[in-house]
C-alpha positions as CSV (number, residue, x, y, z in Angstrom):
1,X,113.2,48.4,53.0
2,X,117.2,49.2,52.9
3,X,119.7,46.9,53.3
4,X,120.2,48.3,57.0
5,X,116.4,47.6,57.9
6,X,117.1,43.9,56.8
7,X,120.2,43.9,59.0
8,X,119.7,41.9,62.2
9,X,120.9,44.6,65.7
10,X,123.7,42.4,65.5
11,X,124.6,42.0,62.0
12,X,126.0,45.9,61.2
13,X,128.6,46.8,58.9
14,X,131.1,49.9,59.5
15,X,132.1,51.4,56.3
16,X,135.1,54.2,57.2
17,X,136.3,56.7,54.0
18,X,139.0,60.0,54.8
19,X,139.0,61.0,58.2
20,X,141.3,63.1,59.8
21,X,145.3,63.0,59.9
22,X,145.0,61.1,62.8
23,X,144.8,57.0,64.0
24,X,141.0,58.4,65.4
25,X,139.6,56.7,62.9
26,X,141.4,53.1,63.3
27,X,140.6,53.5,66.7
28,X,137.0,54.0,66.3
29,X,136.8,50.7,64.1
30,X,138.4,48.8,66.5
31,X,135.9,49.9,69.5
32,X,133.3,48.7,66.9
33,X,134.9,45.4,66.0
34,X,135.0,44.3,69.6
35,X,131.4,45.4,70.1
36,X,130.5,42.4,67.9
37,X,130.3,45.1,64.3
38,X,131.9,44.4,61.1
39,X,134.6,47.5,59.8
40,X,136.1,48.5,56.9
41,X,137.9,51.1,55.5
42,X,138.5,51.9,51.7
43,X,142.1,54.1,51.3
44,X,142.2,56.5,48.4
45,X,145.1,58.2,49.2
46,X,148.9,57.1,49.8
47,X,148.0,59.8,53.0
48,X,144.6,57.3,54.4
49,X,146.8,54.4,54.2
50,X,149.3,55.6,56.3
51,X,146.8,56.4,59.3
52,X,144.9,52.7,58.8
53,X,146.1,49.2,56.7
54,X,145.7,46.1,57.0
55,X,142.9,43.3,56.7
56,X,140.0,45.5,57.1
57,X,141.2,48.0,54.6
58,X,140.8,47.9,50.5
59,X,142.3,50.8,48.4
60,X,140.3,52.4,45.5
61,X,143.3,53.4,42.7
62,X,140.4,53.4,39.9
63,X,139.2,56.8,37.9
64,X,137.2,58.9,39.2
65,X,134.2,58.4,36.9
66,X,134.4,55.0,38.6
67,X,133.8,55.4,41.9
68,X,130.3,55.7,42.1
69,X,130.3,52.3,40.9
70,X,132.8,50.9,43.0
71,X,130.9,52.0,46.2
72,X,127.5,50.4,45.1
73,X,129.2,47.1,44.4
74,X,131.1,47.3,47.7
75,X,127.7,48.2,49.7
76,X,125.5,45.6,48.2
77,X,128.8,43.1,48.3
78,X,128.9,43.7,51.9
79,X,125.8,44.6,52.8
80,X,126.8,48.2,54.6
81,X,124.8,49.5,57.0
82,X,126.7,52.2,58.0
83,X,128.9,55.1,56.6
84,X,131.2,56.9,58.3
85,X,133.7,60.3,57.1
86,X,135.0,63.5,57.4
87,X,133.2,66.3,55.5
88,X,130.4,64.5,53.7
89,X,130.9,67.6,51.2
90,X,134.4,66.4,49.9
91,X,133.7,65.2,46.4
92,X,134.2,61.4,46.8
93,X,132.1,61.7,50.0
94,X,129.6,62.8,48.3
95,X,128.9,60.7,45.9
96,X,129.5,58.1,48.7
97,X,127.0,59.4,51.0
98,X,124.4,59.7,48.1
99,X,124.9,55.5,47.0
100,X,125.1,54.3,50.7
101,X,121.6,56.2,51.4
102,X,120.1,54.2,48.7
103,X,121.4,51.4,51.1
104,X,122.7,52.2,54.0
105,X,120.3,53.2,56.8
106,X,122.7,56.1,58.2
107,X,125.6,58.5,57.2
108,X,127.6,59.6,60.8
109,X,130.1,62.6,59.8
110,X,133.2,63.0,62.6
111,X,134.6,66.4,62.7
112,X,136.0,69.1,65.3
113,X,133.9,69.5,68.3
114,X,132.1,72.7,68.0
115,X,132.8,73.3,71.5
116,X,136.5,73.5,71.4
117,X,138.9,73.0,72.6
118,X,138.8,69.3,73.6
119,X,135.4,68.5,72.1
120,X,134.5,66.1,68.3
121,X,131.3,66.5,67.1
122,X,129.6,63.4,66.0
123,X,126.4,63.6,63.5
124,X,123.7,61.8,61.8
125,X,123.2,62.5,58.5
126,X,125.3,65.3,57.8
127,X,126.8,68.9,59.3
128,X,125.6,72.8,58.6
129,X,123.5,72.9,55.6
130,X,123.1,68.8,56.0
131,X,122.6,68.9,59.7
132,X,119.5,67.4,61.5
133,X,119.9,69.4,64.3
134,X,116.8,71.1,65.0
135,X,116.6,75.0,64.7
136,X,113.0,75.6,66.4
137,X,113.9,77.5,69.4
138,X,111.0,76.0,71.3
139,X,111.8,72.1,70.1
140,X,115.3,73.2,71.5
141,X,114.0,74.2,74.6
142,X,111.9,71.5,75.3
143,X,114.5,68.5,74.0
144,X,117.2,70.3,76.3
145,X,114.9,70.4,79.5
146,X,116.8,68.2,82.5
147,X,119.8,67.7,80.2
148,X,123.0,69.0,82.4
149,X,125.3,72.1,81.5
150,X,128.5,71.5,79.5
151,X,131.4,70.8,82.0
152,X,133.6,73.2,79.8
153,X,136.9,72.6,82.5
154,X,139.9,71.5,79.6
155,X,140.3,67.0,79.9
156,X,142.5,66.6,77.1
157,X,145.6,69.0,75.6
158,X,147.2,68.8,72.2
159,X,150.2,70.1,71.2
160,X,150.3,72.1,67.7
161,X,153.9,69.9,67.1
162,X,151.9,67.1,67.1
163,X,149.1,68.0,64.4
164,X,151.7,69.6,62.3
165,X,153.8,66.0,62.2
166,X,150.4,64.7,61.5
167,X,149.4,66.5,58.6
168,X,152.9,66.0,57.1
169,X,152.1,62.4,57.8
170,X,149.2,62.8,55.2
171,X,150.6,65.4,52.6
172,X,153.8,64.0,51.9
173,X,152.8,60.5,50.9
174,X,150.4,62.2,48.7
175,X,152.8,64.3,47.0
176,X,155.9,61.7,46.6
177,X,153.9,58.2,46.3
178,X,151.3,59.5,44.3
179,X,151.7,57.0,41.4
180,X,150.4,54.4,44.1
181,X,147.0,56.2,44.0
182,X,147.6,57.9,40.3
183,X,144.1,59.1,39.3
184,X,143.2,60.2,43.1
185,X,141.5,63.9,42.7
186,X,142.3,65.8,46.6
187,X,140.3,68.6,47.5
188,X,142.3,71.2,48.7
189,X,143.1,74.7,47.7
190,X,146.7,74.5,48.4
191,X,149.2,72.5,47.3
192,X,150.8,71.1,50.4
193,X,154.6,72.4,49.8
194,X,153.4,75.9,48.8
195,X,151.3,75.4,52.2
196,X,154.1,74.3,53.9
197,X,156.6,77.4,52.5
198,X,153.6,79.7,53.8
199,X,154.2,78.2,57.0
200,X,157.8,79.2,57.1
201,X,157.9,82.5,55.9
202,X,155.0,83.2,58.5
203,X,157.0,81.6,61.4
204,X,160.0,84.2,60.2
205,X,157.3,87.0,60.8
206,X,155.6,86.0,63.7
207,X,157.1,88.1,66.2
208,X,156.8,91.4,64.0
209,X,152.8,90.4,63.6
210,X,152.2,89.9,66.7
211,X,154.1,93.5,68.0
212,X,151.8,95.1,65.1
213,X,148.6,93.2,66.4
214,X,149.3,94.2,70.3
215,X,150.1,98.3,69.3
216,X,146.8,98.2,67.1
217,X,144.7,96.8,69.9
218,X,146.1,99.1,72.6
219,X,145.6,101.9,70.9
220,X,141.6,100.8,70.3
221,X,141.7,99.9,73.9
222,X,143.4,103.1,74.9
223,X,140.9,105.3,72.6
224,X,137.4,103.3,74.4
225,X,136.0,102.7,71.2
226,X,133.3,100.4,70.6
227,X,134.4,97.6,67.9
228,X,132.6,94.6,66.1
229,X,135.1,91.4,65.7
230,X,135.0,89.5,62.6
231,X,137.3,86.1,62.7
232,X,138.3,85.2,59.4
233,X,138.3,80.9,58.9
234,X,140.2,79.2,56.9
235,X,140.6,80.0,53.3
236,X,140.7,76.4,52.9
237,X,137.3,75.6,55.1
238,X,134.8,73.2,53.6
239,X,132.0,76.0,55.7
240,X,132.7,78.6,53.5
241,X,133.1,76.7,50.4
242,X,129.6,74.6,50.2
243,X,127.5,76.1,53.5
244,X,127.9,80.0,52.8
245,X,127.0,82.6,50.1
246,X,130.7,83.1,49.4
247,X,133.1,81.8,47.1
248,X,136.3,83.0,49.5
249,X,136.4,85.0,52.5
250,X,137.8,88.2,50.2
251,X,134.3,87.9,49.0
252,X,133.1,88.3,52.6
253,X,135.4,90.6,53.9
254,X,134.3,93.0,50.8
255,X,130.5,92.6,52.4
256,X,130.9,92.8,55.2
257,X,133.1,96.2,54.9
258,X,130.2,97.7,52.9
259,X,127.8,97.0,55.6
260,X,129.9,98.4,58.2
261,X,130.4,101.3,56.1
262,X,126.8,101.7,55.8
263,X,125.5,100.9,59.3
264,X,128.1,101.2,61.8
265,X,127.4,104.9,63.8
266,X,131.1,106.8,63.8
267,X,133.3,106.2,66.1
268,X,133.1,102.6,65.8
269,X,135.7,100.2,64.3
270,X,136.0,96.7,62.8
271,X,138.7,94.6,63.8
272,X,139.7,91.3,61.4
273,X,141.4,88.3,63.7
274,X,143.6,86.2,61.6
275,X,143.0,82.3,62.1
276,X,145.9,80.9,64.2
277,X,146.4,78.2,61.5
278,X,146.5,80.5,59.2
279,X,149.2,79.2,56.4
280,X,150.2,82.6,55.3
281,X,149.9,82.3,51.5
282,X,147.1,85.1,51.3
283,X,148.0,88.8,52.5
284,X,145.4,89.3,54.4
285,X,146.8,92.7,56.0
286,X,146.8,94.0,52.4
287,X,143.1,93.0,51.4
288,X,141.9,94.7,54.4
289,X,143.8,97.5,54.0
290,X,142.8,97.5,50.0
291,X,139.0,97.3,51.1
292,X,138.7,99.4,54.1
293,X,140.5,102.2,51.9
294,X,137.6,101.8,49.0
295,X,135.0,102.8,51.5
296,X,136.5,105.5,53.0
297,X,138.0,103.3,56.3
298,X,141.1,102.9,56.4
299,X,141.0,104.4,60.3
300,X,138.3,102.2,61.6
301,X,139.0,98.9,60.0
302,X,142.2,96.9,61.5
303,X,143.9,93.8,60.9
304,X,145.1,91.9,64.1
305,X,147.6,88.5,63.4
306,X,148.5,87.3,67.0
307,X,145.7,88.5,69.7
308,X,144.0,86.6,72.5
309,X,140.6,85.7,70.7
310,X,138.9,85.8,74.2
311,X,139.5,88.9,75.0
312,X,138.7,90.6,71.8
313,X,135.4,88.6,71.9
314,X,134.7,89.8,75.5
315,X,135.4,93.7,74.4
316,X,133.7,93.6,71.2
317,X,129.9,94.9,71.0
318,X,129.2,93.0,68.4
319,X,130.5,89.1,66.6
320,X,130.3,88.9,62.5
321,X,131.2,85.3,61.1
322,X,130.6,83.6,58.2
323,X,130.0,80.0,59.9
324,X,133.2,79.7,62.0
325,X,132.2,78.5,65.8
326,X,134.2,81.4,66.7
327,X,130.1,82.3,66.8
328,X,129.5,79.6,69.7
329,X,131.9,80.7,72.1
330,X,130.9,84.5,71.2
331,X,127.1,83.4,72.2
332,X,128.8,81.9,75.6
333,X,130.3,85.2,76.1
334,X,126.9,86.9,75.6
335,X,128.0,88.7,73.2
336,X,126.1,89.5,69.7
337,X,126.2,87.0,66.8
338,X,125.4,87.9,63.0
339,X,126.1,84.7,60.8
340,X,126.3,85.4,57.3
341,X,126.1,81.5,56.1
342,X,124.4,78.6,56.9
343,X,125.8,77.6,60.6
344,X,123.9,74.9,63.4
345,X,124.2,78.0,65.9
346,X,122.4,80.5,63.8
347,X,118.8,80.0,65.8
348,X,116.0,82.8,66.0
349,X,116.5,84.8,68.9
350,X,119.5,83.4,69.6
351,X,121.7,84.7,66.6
352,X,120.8,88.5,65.4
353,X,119.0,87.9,61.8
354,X,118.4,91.8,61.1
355,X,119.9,92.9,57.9
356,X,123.5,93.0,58.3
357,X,123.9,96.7,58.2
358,X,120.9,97.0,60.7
359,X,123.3,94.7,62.9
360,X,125.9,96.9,62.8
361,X,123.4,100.1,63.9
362,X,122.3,97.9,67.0
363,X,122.9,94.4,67.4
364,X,120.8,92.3,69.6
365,X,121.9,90.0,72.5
366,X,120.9,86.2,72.2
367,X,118.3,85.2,74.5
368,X,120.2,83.7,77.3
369,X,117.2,80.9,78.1
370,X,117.7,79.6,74.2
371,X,121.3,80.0,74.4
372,X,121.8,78.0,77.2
373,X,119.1,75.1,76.1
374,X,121.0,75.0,73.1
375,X,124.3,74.5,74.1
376,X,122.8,71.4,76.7
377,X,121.4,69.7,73.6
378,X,124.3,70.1,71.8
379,X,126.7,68.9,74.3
380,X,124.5,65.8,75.1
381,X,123.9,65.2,71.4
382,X,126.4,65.4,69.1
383,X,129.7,66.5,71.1
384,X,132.1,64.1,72.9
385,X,134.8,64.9,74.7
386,X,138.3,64.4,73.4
387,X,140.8,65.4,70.0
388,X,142.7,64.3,67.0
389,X,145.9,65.0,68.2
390,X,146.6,63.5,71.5
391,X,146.7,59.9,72.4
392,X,144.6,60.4,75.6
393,X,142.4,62.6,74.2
394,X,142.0,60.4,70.8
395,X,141.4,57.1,73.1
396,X,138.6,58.8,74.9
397,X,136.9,60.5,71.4
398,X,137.3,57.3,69.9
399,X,135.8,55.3,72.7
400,X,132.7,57.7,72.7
401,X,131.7,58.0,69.5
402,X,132.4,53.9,69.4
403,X,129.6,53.9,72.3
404,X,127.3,56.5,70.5
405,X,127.7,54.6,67.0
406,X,127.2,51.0,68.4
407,X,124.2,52.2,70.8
408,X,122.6,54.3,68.0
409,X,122.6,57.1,70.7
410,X,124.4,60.1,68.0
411,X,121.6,62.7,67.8
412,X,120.0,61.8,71.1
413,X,118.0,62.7,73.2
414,X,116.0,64.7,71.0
415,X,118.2,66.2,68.2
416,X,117.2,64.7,65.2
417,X,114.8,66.4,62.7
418,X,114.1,64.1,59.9
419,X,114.2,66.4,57.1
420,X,117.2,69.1,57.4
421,X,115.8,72.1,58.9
422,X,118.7,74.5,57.3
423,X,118.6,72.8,53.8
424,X,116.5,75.5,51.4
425,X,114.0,73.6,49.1
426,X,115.1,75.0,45.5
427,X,118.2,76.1,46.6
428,X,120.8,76.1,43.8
429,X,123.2,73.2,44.1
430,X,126.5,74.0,46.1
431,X,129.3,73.7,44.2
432,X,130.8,71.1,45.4
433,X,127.9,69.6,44.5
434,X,128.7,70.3,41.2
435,X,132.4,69.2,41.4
436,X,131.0,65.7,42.8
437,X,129.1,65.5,39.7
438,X,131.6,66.3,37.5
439,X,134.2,64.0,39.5
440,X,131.8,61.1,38.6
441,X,131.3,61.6,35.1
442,X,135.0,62.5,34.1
443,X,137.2,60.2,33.1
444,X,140.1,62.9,33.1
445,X,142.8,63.5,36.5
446,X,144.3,65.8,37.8
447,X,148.3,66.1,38.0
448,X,150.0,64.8,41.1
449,X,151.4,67.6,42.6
450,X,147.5,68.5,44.4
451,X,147.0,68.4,48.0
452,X,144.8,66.6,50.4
């Protein structure tokens, strides 16, 4: 029995780490609180304090190698029954996630909606390789039977402005008042003023980007050829790092080149979409040139900055993605899906799982009666409605997933599979498995000057 069985229904205890840049979080916990739950947050990070303090908070400023430790006493100290976080993958979730399900009854992960753009997706257990969602085509079917249709019409808008402030709100803290968290170890790729002077070199080049992106597409437009579209994700995205095959998307863009050279029928052409947020510190234009030159391509493969991602999704025969949910709206659109790593859309007959090559040759539609079950199930599930970035649309994602959390009601009706359908017995450990590991039995830290 876990220390959540023993729990009376009344008698549950909120335990927040690192959620976004964004008072989501503190809002959540105080939906909870005045649902008659206990909350509390631990801060380890100048950048988490500044988005929740006060009573309910602690902050962790010990090694590393320590926190393992720190988390068990705090669980059995106050009896925990509940864990909730941003990317369960991050190192000093993991190792979280792994204590508190020695005692803790249930891990919730809060991330971006999966049906953007003013959607959060709210799971139990844990997202992509992690996720409980089932993948059975005909368990969707049958869990998703008299649940509505997504109402897709846009509730709550957020303004770009606003998230950058926000993440500055997070970074900067880290990088000045680091001594008040001295042995924190961040995640990131990027150090957040290189990030930051990507950002404003790329704002200097916008314009130029964008005329290159818009002759490029007219001139496929203009020519009628058939095109596959493959949207790159962030460099910095916890989905390609731990849920995919691939160390970086150079990686993936060097496969899936090679397929497309050896698949694709002539005539064809592959166009790369930039991610809008994007922070410029990786030439992108050049790797694609570099690679579609060493198999012979440098006419059919094209690099597009600023485009309307709709409408190249709506022209294109065929969608290639890693994991990004670029996929989702693609399978909305009716258009072809290959996923190349682990992703909650990638369903039989619903994604294409031919060879990727054999994808490229003739890719196959999803099933529109799966499709549409699944995006029902997922909607009613593990999506609310709301954002990050917007007080309106923050007050009505906290209040949901407050409701959901409180009510038990994340995962259902029907969405919960008790062992992880996507997760690969003998699978080698990901590595940031391996980096949680290492965080935990390393007494050494990293300088300050890291990002979140």
């Amino acid at each position: 029995m876990t220390d959540a069985d023993a729990a009376g229904p009344d008698d549950r205890h909120f335990l927040f780490l690192q959620g976004p840049s964004s008072p989501i979080f503190r809002k959540i916990g105080k939906h909870l609180e005045e649902r008659g739950h206990r909350v509390s947050r631990v801060n380890i990070c100048a950048g988490d304090w500044v988005f929740w303090h006060g009573a309910a908070t602690t902050s962790y400023r010990g090694r590393p190698a320590a926190w393992g430790g720190f988390i068990e006493k705090l669980c059995l100290r106050n009896r925990i029954t509940d864990l909730v976080l941003l990317g369960e993958e991050r190192p000093y979730h993991k190792v979280a996630a792994e204590v508190c399900r020695r005692h803790c009854a249930d891990i919730y992960v809060v991330e971006m909606g999966y049906l953007r753009p003013d959607w959060l997706t709210l799971e139990r257990g844990g997202m992509s390789t992690n996720s409980h969602f089932p993948n059975d085509p005909q368990h969707i079917l049958s869990a998703a039977r008299g649940l509505p249709d997504p109402d897709f019409r846009p509730r709550y808008a957020q303004r770009f402005l606003t998230e950058a402030l926000s993440d500055l709100a997070f970074n900067l803290p880290n990088v000045f008042l680091w001594f008040l968290y001295p042995h924190y170890r961040p995640h990131a790729v990027d150090h957040p003023l290189a990030e930051y002077g990507g950002w404003v070199r790329k704002f200097f080049t916008t314009r130029r980007t964008g005329r290159q992106a818009q002759t490029i597409l007219g001139a496929l437009r203009h020519s009628k050829a058939p095109y596959f579209l493959f949207p790159l994700q962030l460099e910095t995205d916890y989905q390609i790092r731990v849920h995919s095959p691939f160390s970086s998307q150079r990686e993936a863009l060097e496969h899936i080149v090679r397929a497309f050279a050896e698949g694709a029928p002539g005539g064809h052409h592959l166009a790369v979409k930039a991610h809008p947020l994007d922070n410029g510190l990786r030439d992108w234009a050049a790797m694609c040139r570099e690679t579609a030159a060493r198999f012979g391509l440098s006419e059919r493969v094209h690099y597009l900055a600023r485009c309307d991602l709709a409408d190249l999704i709506d022209d294109a025969r065929g969608v290639v993605t890693i994991n990004s949910t670029v996929g989702i709206h693609a399978l909305i659109a009716g258009r072809p899906v290959k996923a190349l790593g682990t992703a909650i859309f990638d369903i039989a007959g619903m994604t294409d799982h031919q060879a990727l090559r054999d994808f490229f040759r003739h890719p196959l539609p999803p099933d529109i009666d799966i499709r549409d079950a699944f995006l029902r199930l997922l909607a009613a599930s593990i999506q609310v409605r709301g954002n990050f970035y917007s007080r309106t649309g923050s007050d009505a994602g906290a209040q949901a997933i407050a409701e959901r959390l409180s009510r038990r009601l994340v995962n259902e009706p029907g969405a919960f599979v008790p062992v992880p359908p996507r997760r690969r017995d003998g699978s080698p450990p990901s590595r940031v498995a391996a980096q949680a590991a290492r965080l935990c039995r390393s007494d050494t830290h990293l300088p300050h000057n890291t990002s979140h």
